[in-house]
Structures are given as C-alpha cells and as structure tokens.
C-alpha positions in Angstrom: 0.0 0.0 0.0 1.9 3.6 -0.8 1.7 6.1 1.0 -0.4 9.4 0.7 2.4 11.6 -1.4 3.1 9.2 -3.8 -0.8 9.2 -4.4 -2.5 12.5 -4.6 -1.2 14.4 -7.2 -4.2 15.9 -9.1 -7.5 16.9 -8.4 -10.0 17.9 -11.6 -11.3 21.0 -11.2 -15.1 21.4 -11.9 -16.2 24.1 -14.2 -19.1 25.3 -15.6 -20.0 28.1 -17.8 -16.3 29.2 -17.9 -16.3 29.1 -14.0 -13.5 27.7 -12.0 -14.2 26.3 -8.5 -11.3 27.9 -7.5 -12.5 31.3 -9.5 -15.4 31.4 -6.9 -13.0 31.5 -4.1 -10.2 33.6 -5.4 -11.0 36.3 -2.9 -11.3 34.2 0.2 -7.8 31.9 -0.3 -7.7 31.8 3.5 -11.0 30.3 4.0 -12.6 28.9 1.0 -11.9 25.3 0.3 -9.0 25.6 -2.6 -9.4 23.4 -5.9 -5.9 21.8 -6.0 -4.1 19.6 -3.9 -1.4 20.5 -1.9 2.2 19.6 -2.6 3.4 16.9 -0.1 6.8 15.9 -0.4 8.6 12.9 0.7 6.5 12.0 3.7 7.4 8.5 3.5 11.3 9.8 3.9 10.2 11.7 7.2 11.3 10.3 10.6 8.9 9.5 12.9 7.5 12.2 15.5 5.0 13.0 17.9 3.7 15.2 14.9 2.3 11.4 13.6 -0.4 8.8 14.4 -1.5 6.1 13.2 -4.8 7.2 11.7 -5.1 3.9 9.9 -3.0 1.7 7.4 -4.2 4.1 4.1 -3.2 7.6 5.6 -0.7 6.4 8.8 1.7 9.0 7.9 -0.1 12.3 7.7 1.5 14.6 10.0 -1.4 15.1 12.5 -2.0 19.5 11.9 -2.9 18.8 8.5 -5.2 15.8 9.4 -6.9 18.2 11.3 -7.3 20.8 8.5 -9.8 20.1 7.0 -9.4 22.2 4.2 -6.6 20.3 3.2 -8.4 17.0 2.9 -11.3 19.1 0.7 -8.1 19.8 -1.7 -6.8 16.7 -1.0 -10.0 14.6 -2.2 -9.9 11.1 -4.0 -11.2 12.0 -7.5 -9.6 10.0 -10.1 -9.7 5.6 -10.2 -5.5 6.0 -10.3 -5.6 7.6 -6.7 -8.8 5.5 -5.8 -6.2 2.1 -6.3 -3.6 3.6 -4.3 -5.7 2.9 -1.1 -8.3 0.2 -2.2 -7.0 -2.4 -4.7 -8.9 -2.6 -7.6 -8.6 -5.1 -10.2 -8.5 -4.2 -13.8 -11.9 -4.9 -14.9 -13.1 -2.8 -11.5 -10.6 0.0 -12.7 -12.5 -0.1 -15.9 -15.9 0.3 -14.1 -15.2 3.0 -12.6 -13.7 4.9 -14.8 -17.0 4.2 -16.8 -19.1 5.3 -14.0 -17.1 8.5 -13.2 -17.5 9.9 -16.8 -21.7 10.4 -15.8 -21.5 10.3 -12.2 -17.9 11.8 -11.2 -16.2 10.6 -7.8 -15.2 12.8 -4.6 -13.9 11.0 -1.6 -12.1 12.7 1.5 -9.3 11.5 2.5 -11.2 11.2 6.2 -14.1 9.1 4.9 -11.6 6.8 2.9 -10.1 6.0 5.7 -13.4 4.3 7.2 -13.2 1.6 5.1 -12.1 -1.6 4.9 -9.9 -2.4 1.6 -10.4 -5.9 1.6 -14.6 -6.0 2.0 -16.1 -5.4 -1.8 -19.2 -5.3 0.8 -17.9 -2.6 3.2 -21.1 -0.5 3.7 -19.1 3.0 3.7 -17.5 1.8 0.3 -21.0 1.5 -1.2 -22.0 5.1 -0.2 -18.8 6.5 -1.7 -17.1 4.4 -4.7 -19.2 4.4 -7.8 -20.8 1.0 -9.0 -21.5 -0.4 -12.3 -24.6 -0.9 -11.5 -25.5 2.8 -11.3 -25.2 3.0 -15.3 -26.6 -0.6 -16.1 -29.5 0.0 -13.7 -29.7 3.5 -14.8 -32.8 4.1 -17.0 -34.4 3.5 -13.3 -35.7 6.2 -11.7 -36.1 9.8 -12.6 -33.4 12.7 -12.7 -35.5 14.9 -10.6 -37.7 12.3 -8.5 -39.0 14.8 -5.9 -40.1 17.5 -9.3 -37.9 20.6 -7.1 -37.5 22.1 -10.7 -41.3 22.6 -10.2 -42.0 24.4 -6.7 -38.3 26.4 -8.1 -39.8 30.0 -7.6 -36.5 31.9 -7.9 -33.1 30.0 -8.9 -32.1 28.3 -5.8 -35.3 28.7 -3.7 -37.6 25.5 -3.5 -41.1 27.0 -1.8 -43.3 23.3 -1.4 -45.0 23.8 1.9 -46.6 26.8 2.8 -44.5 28.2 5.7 -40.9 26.5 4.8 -38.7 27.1 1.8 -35.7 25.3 0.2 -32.2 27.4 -0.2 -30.1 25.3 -2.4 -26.9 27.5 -1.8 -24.5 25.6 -3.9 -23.9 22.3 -5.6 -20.5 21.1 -4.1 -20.2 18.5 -1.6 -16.4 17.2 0.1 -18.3 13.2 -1.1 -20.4 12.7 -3.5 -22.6 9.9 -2.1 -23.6 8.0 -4.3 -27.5 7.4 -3.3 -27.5 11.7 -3.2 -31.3 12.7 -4.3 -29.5 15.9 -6.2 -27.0 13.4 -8.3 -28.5 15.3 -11.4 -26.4 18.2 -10.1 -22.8 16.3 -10.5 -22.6 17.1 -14.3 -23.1 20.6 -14.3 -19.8 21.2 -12.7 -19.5 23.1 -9.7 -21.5 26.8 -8.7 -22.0 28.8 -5.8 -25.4 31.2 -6.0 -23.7 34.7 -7.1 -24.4 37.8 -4.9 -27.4 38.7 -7.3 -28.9 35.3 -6.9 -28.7 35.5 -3.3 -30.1 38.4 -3.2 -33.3 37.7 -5.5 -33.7 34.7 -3.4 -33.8 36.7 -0.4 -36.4 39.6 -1.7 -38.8 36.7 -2.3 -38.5 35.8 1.1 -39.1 39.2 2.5 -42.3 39.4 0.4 -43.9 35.9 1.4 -44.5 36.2 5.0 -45.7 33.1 5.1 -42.4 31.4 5.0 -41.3 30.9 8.9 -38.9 28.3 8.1 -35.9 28.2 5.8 -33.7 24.9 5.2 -30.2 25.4 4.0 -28.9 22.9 1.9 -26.9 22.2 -1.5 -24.8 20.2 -2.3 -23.1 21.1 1.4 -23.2 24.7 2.6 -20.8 24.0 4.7 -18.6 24.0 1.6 -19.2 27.7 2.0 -16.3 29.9 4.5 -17.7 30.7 7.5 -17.9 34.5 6.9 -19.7 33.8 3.5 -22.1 31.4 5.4 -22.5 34.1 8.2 -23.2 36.9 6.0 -26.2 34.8 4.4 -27.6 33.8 7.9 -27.4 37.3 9.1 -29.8 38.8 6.0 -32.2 35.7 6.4 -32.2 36.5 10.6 -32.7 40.3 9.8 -36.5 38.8 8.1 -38.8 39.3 10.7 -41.1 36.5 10.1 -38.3 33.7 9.5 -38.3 32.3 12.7 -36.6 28.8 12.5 -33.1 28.4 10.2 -32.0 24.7 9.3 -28.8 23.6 7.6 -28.6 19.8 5.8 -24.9 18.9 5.9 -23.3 15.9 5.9 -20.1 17.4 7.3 -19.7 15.9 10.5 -20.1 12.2 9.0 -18.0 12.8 6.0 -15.7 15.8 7.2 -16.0 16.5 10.5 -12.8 18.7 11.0 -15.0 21.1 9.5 -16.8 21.7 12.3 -14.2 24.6 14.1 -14.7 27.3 16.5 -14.5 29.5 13.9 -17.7 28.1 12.6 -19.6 27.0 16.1 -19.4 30.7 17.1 -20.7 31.7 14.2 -23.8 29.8 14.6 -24.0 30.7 17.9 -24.9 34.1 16.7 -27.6 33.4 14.5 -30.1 31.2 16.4 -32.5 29.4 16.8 -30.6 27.6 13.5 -31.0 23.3 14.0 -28.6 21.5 12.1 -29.8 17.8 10.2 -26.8 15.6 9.6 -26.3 12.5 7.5 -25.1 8.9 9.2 -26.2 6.2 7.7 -24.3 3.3 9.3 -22.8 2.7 12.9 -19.3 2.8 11.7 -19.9 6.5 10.7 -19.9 7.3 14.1 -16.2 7.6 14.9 -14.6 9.7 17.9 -13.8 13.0 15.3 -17.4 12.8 14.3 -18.6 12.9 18.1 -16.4 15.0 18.6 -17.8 17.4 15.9 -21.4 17.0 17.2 -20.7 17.7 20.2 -18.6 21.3 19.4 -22.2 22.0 17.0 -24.8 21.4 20.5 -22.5 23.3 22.8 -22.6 26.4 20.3 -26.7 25.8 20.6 -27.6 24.4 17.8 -29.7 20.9 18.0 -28.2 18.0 15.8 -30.8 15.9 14.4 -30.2 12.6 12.0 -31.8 12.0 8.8 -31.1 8.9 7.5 -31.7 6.8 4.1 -32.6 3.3 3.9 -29.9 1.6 1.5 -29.9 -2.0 0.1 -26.5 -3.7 2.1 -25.6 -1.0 4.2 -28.3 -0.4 6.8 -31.4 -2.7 5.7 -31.8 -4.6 8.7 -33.5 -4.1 12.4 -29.7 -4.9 14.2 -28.1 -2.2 11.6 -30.7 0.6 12.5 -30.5 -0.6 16.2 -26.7 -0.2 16.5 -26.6 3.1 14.2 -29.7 4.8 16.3 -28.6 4.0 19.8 -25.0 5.7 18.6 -26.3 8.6 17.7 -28.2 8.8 21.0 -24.8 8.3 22.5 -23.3 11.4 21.2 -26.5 13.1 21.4 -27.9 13.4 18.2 -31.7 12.8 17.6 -32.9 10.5 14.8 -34.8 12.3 13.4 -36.0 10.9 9.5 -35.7 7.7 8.0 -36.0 8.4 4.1 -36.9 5.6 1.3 -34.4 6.2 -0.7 -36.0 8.2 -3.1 -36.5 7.3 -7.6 -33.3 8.5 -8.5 -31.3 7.8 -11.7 -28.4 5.9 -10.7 -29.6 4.8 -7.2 -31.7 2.2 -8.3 -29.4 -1.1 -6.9 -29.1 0.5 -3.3 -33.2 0.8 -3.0 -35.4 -1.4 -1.1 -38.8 -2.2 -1.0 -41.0 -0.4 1.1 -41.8 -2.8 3.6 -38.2 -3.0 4.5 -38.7 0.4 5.7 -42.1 -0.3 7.9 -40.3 -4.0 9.1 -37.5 -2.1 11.0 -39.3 0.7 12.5 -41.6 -2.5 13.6 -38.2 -4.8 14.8 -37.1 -1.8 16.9 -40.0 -0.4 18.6 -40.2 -2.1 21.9 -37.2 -3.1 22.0 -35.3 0.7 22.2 -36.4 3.7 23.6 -38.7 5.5 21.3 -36.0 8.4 21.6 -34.4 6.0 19.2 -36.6 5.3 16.6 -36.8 7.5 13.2 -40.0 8.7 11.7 -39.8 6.2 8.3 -41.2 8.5 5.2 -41.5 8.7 1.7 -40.9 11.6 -0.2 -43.6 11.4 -3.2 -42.9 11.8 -6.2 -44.1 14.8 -8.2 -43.7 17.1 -5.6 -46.4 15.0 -3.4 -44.0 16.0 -0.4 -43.3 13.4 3.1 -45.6 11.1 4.0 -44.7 9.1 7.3 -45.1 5.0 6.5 -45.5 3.4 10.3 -46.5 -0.8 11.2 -50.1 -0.5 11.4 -51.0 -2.0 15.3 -54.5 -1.3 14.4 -56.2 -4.8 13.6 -59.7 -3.4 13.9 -61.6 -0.6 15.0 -65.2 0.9 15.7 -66.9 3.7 17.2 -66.0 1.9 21.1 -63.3 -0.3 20.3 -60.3 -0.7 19.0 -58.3 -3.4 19.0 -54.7 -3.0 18.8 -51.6 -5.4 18.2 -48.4 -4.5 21.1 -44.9 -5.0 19.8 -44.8 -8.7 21.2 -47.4 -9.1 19.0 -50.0 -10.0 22.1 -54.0 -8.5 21.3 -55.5 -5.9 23.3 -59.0 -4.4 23.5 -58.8 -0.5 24.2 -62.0 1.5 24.5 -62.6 4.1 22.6 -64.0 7.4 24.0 -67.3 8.9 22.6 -67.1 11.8 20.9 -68.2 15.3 23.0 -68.8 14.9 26.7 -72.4 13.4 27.4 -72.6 14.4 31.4 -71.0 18.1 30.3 -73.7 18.7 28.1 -76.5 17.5 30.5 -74.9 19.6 33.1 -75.4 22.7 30.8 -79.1 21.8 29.7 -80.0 21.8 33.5 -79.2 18.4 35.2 -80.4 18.6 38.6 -77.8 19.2 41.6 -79.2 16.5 43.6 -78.0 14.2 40.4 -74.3 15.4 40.7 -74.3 15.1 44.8 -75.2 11.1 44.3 -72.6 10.6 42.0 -69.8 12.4 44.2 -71.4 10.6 47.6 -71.1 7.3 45.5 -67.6 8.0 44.3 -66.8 9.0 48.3 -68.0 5.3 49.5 -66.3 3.9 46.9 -62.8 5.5 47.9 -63.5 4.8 51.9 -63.9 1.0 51.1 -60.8 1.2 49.5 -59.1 2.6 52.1 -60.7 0.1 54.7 -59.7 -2.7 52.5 -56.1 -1.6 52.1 -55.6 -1.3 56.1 -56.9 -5.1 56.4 -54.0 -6.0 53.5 -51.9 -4.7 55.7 -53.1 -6.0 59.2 -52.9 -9.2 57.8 -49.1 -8.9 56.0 -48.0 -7.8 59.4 
C-alpha cells in the first residue's frame, strides 16, 4: 500500500459556464476550500515524530495538523480511479468500471471518509456510499433525474417554496463526497456553482415578500462547503427577516468531514439562532470519535443536531443495523430524526429497497429501544407529493368503542374508545339537577373509603 504523497497528485477542477471552482473563491484563499491539492513531499522519507499517528494503514503518515485541517483534505479529495487504487486495490476490470461510471457520475472522496473503510470488503457498507458502482449505469434508465419534481416548486433559482410556511435554499452544488445514493445526483454534471451575490439576493427579496415562510432549510450540495464568513453573512440577512423564525442547515459534514466543524464556525452559529442542524449517518461505523467530537462542538454552540437517515440495500437494511446506528447517535447526542426511502433517482436504483423493509425495522425496533431511538420512516412522493410518514399498522380493527390493537410482542389488546363530546358536560349545561351530581360524588366517596378500609386489612394481615 503507498503512502499518501506518492498518491495524490491531481484533483480535476469542476467548471461550468467558464467558471472555476477555484474562481469562486479567489477572494477568500484563506478560507474557501481551494481546488488543487497540496504539494506533499517525501512523507514517506520523514522520521517519525510525535507530529504522527497512526490514523489507519491508508493515511498512517499524515502529520497530525494537517489531518486536522480540513481544508486540506477538501483539496486533497480522491477524484480520479488512479488515486482510488492507491488505497483500495482494484482489479483491472473494476478500474475499468469505474472509470465508466465516473464519466456520468464523477467521484469525490475525502481523505477522512476513505479512511473508514475496509480495503479488503467489496461489501464494506461505507464503500457502497462512496465508490461508484457499475450498476448505477446498467440500472440507470431507473428512476427519474429529478424524483421529488424541485424544478417545479423552483420560484426563484435556488429557492424551493413546497409547503406553505418552509422554503428550500439550495446555496450551492458542491459537496467534500459525493454519495452516491444523493437525491441531487442530477447536479454532479453541471460542474460546480455557488449562488452569485445577485442570486442571493433575489432569493432573499422573495423571502421578504412571502411572509408566510417561517422556516428556511439550508442545503446544496453542502453549505458548509461555504467559508464561515460567506455562510454568516447569508444567515445574518435571512435573521434580519422578521417573520423567518426557525433556520436549518442539511450537511453531511460531521459524518464525512467532520474537522469542518471549528470554532470558527460554532461561534458563528452561535450568533444566529434558533438555527438546528440535520446531519447524515447512515451506518454505525460513521460514528467515529472525530465525528462525536464534531457533534458535540455543533450542541454546545446551541444548535440541535438531528439525523436523517436513508434506507440503503447492504448498508443499513436490517433491524440490528438501524439498532446499532440509532442507539450511537443517542450516544453522542444526536436525535434520529427521518428515516428516508431512498427516493427514484437515476443511478440509485441497486441501493433501494422495497418499502416494507422500511415499515419491518421501525416494527423490529420499537419495543425493543427507547422510542427516543426510533426514526420517523417516510417517503418523499414523487411529483412534488411532499413526506408522507409510512408506520407498522398496530391497528387490527376498530369501531366507534373499540379498537383493537396489536403491542410489539405481538400479544392482542381491546382498548375502548371514548365517545365523541362529553355526554354528562352537556346534560350539566341543559339543567341536570344538583341533587343528580351530589349522588354521583357521595357514591364516588363510599367507593374511595372501602378502598381505604380494604387496604388497612391487607396490611393487618401482611404484618
């Protein structure tokens, strides 16, 4: 296996409409996320120090200050097969595959999340979410290229207004990985943007004219591709809007990236609250001690962490893989929040599952976890039809006074079912007599004394 510096040497830079990623950032070298990787010399002819660890066999010798940077593993992505077989062995025919699947759906690895997995397991479940697959061009006529119809409910470029009071910023299209299950995979083709100052701005005036909209979400791509100053100066003109009274932020940086999440950037958020943050772990093994770690800095700068997963064919299909994933993120103190079929998209189809996979596991695990732990399972419809929660139906029949129910052992019970309005209230109101009420309270009076009575005896007779 070689080591880093005889691996990364280039990085493709994505471009569209004449457009340079690093163009976008040419005025913010110190903080935006630079295009090209950096030059590491000879760090396999370094002595060891305590500037080293061991961060696993692929990346052992990266001095430790730039394994924290994470700025340097954004410039320092896997994007090309010829680094990807440097750290996972491909075989020819696999190199080929690739290679294939790159030239529609590119690859973007960090150097971080390659070190999750495990070289020698074709069936690793954090390879599946990051190295392309044949099977998303032979299964590709699957699906649709927009599944959730965004282009539709698009009322300025880069605002998504669906529901009445929330709206959808899609601030940018680059991400540090490129999963590849991502709902936006349409996106990877047209290179990569940032909304422009006029764009921003348009998207904003809408906002300030449809006081409806209480609730904006924040999401790309990965916003928190953005600097931290950019990123502030968009949450301070969205706080400044009266009637915008909850800020969210999709990012899938603390699973993927989670140096990312600095000082620099928890103090910023700190500022601009109430802002709740919805992160990304699919699988247990996504929870490592940096991405805890990140979590962690995010809740203590007062913003909320909530997970939203997606169901994936071989990664996390199964009650014990939900279990395991659901009680870690409890652990560090995140809050399943969504569990998402994963939705019609071209190029996803081979890591779908069937519905009922969904509505099985959210059946396995309730009862057996605390219910802090279980995930709302929805669809998102198609067509713009928005989330509908899917949820084991414990209902095996019902009438106006009964229904009977199914428990998570599976035993039957009979639960009565109140009638509708309040019978006694409303005789009450049309004159019931007093004398009526007194005979039911005088009743309800013997009733407790006997009670009483009867619990001394227990007693006498215990002693």
């Amino acid at each position: 296996m070689k080591t880093l510096s005889a691996s990364l040497k280039t990085c493709p830079v994505l471009v569209k409409e004449g457009r340079s990623q690093d163009s976008f950032c040419a005025d913010e070298v110190d903080e935006e996320p630079p295009g090209k990787p950096d030059d590491i010399k000879n760090l396999e002819d370094e002595p060891p120090s305590s500037n080293h660890r061991s961060h696993n066999n692929l990346f052992g010798e990266v001095p430790e200050k730039l394994w924290k940077d994470w700025k340097w593993h954004f410039r320092n992505r896997i994007t090309t097969v010829e680094q990807l077989n440097k750290f996972i062995p491909l075989t020819p025919e696999e190199q080929a595959q690739v290679k294939l699947v790159s030239r529609l759906y590119p690859l973007a690895v960090t150097p971080y999340y390659l070190s999750l997995i495990n070289p020698d397991d074709p069936e690793d479940p954090i390879r599946k979410q990051a190295i392309p697959s044949i099977l998303e061009v032979t299964m590709g006529a699957v699906g649709f290229e927009d599944p959730l119809a965004e282009k539709e409910d698009t009322v300025v470029p880069g605002l998504v207004h669906r529901y009445p009071d929330r709206a959808l910023i899609v601030i940018t299209d680059i991400c540090s990985m490129l999963c590849r299950h991502c709902t936006r995979k349409r996106e990877w083709r047209k290179g990569g943007w940032v909304r422009t100052d006029d764009e921003i701005e348009a998207i904003l005036d809408y906002l300030r004219k449809n006081k409806s909209v209480r609730d904006v979400i924040i999401s790309g791509g990965d916003p928190l591709t953005l600097s931290s100053r950019r990123l502030g100066e968009i949450l301070a003109k969205l706080r400044a809007i009266n009637h915008i009274e909850i800020i969210r932020i999709g990012t899938r940086f603390p699973v993927v990236l989670p140096q990312r999440i600095d000082s620099e950037l928890c103090a910023m958020l700190s500022q601009y609250g109430p802002i709740w943050l919805n992160t990304h772990f699919n699988h247990v093994r996504e929870i490592t001690p940096e991405a805890a770690e990140a979590c962690d800095r995010i809740i203590r700068s007062g913003t909320p962490v909530n997970n939203q997963s997606v169901l994936l064919r071989g990664i996390n299909d199964t009650v014990k893989t939900q279990l395991e994933l659901c009680r870690g993120l409890l652990r560090i103190k995140v809050r399943p929040y969504y569990l998402f079929q994963c939705d019609e998209v071209q190029g996803t189809e081979h890591l779908r599952t069937p519905v009922e996979t969904g509505t099985k596991i959210i059946e396995g695990m309730r009862g057996f976890t605390s219910g802090l732990a279980l995930p709302t399972f929805v669809v998102d419809l198609p067509n713009g039809g928005g989330k509908v929660p899917l949820q084991p139906d414990y209902i095996l029949s019902k009438s106006d006074t009964e229904l009977v129910l199914k428990n998570y052992e599976g035993h039957v019970y009979h639960y009565r079912n109140p009638e509708k309005g309040c019978p006694e209230a409303n005789s009450w109101v049309t004159g019931s007599p007093l004398e009526r009420v007194e005979k039911i309270v005088v009743e309800q009076e013997v009733t407790h004394v006997s009670k009483v009575f009867e619990d001394a005896d227990r007693v006498i007779v215990r002693s």
